[in-house]
N, C-alpha and C positions, 0 to 999 in steps of 0.2 A: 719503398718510396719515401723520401723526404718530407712531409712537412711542411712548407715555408714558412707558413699562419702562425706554427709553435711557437711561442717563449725562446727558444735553441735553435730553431730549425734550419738559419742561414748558418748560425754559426757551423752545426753540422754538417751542412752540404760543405761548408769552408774546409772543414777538418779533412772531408771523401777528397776533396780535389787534393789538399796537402798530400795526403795519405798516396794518392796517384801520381803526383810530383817524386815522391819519396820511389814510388817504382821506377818512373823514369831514367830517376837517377842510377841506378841498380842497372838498368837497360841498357843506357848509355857508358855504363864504365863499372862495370862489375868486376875487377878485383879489388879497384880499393874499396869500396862502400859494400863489399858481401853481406860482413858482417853484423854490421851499423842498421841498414836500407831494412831488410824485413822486419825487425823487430819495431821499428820507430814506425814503417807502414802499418803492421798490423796495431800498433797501440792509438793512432789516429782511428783507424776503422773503428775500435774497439769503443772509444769516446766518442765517436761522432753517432755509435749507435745505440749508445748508455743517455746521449741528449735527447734522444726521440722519445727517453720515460717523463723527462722532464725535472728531474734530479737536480736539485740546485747543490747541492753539496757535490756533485758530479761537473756541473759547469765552471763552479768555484776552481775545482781543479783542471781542468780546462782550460780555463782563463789563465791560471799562473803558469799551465804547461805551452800552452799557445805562447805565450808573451815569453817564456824562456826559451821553446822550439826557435821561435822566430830568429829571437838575438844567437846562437848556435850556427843555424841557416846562414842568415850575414856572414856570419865570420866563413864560412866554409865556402859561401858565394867567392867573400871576398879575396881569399887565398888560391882561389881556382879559377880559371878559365874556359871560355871557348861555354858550347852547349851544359856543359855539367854547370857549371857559374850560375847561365842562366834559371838554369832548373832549381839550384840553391835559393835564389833570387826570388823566384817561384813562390818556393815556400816558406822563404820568410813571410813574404807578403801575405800569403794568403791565413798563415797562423797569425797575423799579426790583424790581418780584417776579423778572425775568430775570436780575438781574445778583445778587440773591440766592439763587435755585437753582443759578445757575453758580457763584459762590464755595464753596455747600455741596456740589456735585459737583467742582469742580477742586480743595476741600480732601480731600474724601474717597478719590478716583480716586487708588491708587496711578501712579505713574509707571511708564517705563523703568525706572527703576533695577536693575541684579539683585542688587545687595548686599544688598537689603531681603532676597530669599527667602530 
């Protein structure tokens, strides 16, 4: 179970939905994307369930892998048609809602620091 109250926890559920988009795609049109679809699924699942420790150094990456997943997605959107497009489109969007939750949580989550207190 998800979270939502967490620090990560929408961004995570963002990632399971990508990570399920990423099946779709596989479902929908399994020779070209064989190869691609599972690994890129399982490394979403994998992040979205390294965020529920609360790992900022794990969001960090996250953030920069959402925000690159995304722009990837686009382009494969955009070059494709019909249902697989869509599903691309999918998940751009939804990596790109993750890597903007994770920016407004890693900007707002104080640090270590103890100077601050």
């Amino acid at each position: 179970m998800i979270n939502l109250k967490a620090p990560f926890g929408i961004a995570s559920l963002a990632l399971l939905i990508s990570a399920g988009l990423h099946i779709g795609v596989l479902a929908t049109s399994p020779g070209a994307y064989a190869a691609s679809m599972p690994p890129a699924a399982a490394f979403w699942v994998a992040l979205a369930f390294g965020l529920r420790q609360g790992s900022r150094w794990l969001a960090a990456l996250a953030f920069l892998a959402a925000a690159f997943g995304g722009s990837v997605a686009l382009g494969f959107g955009l070059t494709g048609f019909g249902l697989v497009s869509m599903l691309f489109f999918g998940i751009a969007a939804t990596d790109w809602c993750a890597a903007i939750w994770l920016f407004g949580a890693l900007w707002r989550t104080p640090g270590t620091d103890e100077s601050r207190a």
